[in-house]
C-alpha positions in Angstrom: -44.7 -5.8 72.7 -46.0 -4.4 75.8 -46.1 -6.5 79.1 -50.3 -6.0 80.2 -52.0 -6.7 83.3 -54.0 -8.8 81.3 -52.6 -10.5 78.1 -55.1 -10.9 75.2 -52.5 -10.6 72.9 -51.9 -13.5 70.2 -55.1 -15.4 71.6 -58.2 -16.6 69.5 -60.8 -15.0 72.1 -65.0 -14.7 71.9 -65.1 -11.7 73.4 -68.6 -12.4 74.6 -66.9 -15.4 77.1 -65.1 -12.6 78.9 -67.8 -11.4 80.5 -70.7 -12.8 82.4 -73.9 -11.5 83.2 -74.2 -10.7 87.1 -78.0 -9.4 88.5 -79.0 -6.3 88.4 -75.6 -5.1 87.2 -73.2 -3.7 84.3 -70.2 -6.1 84.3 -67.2 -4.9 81.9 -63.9 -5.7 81.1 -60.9 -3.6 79.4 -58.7 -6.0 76.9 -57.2 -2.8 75.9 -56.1 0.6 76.9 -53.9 2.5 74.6 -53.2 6.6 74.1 -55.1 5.9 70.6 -58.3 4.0 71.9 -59.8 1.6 73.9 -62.0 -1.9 73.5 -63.9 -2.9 76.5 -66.4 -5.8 76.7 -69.8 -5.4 78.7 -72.7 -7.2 79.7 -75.8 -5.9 81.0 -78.7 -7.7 82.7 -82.1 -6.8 81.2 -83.2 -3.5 82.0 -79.8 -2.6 82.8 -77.9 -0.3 80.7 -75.8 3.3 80.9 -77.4 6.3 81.8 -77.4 9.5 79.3 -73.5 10.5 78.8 -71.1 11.9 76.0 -67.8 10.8 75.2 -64.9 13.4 73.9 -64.5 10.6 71.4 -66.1 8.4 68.7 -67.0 4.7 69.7 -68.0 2.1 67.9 -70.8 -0.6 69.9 -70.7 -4.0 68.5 -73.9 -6.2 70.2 -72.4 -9.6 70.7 -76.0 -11.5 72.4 -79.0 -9.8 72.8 -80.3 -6.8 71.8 -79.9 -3.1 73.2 -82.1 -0.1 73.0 -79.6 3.0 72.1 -80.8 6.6 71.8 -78.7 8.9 70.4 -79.0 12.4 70.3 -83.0 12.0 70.7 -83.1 9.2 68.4 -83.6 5.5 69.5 -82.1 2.6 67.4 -82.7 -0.9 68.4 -79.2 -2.9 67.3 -79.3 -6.7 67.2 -76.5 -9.3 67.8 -73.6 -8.6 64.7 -74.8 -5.2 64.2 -72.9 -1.9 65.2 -73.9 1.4 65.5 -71.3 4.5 65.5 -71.6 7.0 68.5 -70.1 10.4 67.6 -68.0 12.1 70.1 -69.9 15.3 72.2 -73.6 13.8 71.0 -75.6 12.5 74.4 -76.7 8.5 74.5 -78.2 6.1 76.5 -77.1 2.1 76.5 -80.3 0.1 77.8 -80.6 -4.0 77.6 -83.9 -5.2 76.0 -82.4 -8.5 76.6 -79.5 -9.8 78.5 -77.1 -8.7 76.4 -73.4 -8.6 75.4 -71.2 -5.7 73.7 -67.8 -4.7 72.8 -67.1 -1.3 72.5 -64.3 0.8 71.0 -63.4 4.0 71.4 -61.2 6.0 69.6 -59.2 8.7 71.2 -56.7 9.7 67.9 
């Protein structure tokens, strides 16, 4: 197994307890970074949220707390707490927080 800076391996975790909200910010955190993906935990404040971007790859948003506004390609979805929505890889989007709220995200590079 490899050593990490930070060690989430083998540990019963709530990912939503490994971030906390902070004012007016985006506050994330990496438990993994691999050449086939990554999982990163956010939290946005309301009205906080991640301007219009693509990714080379498809990612998967989990909504921990909270609820998010996410657009993509045009299209808005509101996604409540336990539900996911797929972004495809090249296809713009936008992340905003309706509600403090609390996401994992994982993005797959392979």
């Amino acid at each position: 197994m490899k050593e990490k800076k930070q060690n989430f391996y083998a540990k019963v975790l709530k990912p939503e307890d490994l971030v906390e909200y902070q004012d007016g910010a985006v506050v994330s955190r990496m438990l993994i970074y691999e050449k086939a993906g990554t999982i990163s935990v956010f939290a946005f404040t309301a009205g906080q949220g991640l301007s219009e971007h693509t990714a080379p790859y498809d990612s998967i948003v989990l909504i921990l707390e909270g609820d998010a506004s996410i657009t993509i390609g045009g299209t808005e979805h509101h996604v409540n707490p336990r539900e996911i929505i797929i972004l495809p890889a090249q296809i713009p989007h936008i992340i905003n927080a309706i509600s403090n709220c609390k996401m994992m995200l994982t993005l797959i590079h392979e």
